[in-house]
VMD Tcl script that draws the C-alpha trace (Angstrom):
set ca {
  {-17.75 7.73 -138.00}
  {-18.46 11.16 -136.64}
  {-15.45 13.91 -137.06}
  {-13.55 11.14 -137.13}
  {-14.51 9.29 -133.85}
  {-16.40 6.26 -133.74}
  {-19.79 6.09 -131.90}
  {-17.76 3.72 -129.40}
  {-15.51 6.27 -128.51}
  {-17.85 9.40 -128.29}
  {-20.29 7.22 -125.76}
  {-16.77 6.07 -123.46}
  {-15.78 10.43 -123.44}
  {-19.54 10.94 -122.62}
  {-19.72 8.09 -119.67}
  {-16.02 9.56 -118.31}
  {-16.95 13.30 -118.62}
  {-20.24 12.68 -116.73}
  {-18.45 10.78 -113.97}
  {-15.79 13.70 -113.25}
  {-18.86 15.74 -113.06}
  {-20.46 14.44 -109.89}
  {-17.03 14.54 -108.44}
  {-17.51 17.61 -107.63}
  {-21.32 17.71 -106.32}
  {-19.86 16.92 -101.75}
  {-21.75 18.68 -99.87}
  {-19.53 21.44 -97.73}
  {-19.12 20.66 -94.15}
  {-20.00 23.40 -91.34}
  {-16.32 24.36 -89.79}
  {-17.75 22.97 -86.67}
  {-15.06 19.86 -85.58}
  {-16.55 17.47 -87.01}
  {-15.58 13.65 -85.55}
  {-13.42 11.61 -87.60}
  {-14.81 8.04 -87.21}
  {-15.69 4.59 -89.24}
  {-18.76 3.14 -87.55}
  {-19.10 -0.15 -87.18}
  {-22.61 -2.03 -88.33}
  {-24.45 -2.43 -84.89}
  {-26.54 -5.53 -84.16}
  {-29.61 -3.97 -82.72}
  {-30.83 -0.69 -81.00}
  {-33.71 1.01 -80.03}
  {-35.18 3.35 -82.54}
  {-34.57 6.84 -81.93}
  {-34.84 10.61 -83.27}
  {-31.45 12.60 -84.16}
  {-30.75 14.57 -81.76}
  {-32.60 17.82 -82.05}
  {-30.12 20.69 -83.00}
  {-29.82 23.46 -80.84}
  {-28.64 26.71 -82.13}
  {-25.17 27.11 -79.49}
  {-24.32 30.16 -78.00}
  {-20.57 31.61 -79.28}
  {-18.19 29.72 -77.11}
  {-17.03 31.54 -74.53}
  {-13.10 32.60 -73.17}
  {-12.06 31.47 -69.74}
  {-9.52 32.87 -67.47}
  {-6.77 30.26 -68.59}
  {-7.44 31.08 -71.98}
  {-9.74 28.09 -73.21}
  {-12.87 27.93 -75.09}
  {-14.94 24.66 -75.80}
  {-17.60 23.83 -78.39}
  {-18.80 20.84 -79.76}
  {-19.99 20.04 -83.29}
  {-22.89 17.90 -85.04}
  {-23.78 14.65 -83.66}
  {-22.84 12.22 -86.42}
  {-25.69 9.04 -85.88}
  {-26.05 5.56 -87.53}
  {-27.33 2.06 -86.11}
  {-27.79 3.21 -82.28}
  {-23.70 4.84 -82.52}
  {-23.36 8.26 -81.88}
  {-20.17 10.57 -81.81}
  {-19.71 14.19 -81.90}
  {-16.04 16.24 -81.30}
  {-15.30 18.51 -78.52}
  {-13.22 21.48 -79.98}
  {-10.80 23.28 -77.42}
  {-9.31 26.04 -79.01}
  {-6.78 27.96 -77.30}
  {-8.19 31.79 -76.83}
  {-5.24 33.20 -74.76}
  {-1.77 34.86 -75.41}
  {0.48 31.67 -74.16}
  {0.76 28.10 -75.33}
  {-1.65 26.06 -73.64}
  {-0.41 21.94 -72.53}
  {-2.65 19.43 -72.46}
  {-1.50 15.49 -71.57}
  {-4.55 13.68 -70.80}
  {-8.82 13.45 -71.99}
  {-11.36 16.20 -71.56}
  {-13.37 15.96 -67.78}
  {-17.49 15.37 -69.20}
  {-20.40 15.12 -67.15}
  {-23.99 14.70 -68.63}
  {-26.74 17.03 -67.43}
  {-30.19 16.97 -67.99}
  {-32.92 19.86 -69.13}
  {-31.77 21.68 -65.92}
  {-28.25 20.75 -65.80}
  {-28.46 18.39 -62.97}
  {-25.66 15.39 -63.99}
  {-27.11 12.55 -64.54}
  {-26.21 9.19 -63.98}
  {-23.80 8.33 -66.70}
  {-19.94 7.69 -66.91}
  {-18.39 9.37 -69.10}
  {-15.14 6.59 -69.19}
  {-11.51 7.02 -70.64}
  {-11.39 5.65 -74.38}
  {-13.70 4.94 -77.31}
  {-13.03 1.68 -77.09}
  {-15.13 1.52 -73.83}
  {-18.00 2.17 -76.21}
  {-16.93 1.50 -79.52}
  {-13.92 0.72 -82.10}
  {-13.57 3.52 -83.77}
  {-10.37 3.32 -86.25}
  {-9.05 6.38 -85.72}
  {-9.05 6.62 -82.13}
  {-8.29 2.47 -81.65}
  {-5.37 2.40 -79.28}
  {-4.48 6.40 -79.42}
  {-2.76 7.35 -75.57}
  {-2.87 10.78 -74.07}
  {0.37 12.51 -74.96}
  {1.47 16.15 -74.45}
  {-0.17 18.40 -76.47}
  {1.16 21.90 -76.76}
  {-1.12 24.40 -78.40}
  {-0.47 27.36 -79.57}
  {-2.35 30.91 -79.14}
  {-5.07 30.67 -81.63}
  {-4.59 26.85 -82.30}
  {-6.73 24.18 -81.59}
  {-7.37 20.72 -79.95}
  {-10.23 17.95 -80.80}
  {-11.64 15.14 -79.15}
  {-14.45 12.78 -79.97}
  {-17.42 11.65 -77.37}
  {-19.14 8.37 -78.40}
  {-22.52 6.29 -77.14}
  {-24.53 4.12 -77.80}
  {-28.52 4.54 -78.15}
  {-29.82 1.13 -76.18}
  {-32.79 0.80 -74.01}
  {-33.80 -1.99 -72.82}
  {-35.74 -0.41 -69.53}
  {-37.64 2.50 -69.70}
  {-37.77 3.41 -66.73}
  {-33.99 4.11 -66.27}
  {-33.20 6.07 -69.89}
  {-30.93 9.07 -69.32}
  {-31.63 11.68 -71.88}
  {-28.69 14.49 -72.05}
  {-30.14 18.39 -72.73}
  {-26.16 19.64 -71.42}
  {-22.91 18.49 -71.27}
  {-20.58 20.27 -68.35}
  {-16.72 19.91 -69.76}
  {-13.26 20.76 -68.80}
  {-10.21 20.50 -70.23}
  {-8.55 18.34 -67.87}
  {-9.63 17.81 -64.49}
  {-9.39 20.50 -62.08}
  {-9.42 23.22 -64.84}
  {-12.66 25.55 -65.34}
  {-15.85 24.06 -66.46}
  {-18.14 24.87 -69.28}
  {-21.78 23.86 -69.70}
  {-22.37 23.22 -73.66}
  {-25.64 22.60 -74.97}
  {-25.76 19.23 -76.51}
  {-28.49 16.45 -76.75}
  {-27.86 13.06 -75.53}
  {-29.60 9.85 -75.48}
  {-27.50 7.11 -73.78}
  {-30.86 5.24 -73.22}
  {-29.94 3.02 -69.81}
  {-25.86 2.01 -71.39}
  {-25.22 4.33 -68.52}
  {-21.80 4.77 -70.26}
  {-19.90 6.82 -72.64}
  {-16.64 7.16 -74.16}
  {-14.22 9.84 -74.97}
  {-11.27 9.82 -76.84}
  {-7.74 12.14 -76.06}
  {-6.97 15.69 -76.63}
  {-5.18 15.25 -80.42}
  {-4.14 18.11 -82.65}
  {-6.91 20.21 -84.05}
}
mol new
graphics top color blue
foreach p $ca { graphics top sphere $p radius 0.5 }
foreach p [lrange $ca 0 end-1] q [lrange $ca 1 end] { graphics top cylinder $p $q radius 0.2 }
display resetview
């Protein structure tokens, strides 16, 4: 006995004590919008680099009052998703009812050949956005609204990969564009997926 504690006890304190420690050793996230998704374990896929980051320029304010960014790509087994970030820069509430408008461009922001469709689930099933409808979304000055863009990393042709250097979004279609800088590598799926404006 040591103090009055058995060596039984004194090693269970140590074991707990160190396992409340690394509790607290997450790593911070960047405030970028970061996608909220569970991937799924993928079959197969072509091998491929993460995306090379690109320092973005600040987003900028259009005449309705919208700006648009987009965060990290998150990457694992060939499934990639990253979140669009609207955030409402004006003086009046901003509606939204319906998915952002994306077009893929290349290294001079010609579009390329890809469909961007309607729903993750075109691409993926992604638990938080399984099922989710567009619903009216009223945001506030200063507020903010997310989506997520998803694709998959398969070639199985060379000679038709699409490889993203842009992406040209609006907030609904119709409304004012804005070309972000993100890399994409749909290989030849030809597809992506995008989920609804929710609540930032």
């Amino acid at each position: 006995m040591i103090g009055g504690m058995s060596a039984r006890r004194l090693t269970t304190v140590a074991v707990t004590v160190a396992a409340l420690a690394g509790c607290g050793t997450t790593p911070a996230h960047p405030p970028a919008a970061r996608p909220d998704v569970s991937i799924p374990a993928i079959g197969s896929a072509s091998p491929s680099l993460t995306p090379t980051r690109v320092p973005a320029p600040a987003p900028t304010c259009d005449a309705a009052g919208v700006a648009l960014s987009v965060g990290e790509v998150d990457a694992a087994m060939g499934l990639r998703a990253v979140g669009v970030t609207l955030r409402n820069c004006g003086t009046t509430v901003y509606t939204l009812n319906g998915y952002p408008d994306i077009a893929v461009l290349d290294a001079e922001q010609r579009p390329l050949d890809v469909a961007v469709l309607d729903g993750t689930a075109n691409v993926a099933t992604i638990e938080r956005y399984d099922g989710v409808r567009p619903k009216r979304l009223d945001v506030p000055p200063g507020g903010t609204a997310v989506a997520v863009l998803v694709w998959r990393n398969l070639t199985t042709d060379a000679a038709t990969v699409a490889k993203g250097e842009y992406i040209s979004v609006a907030a609904a279609p119709g409304q004012a564009r804005h070309t972000l800088t993100l890399s994409t590598d749909p290989g030849n799926t030809g597809k992506m997926g995008v989920s609804p404006w929710v609540a930032g």
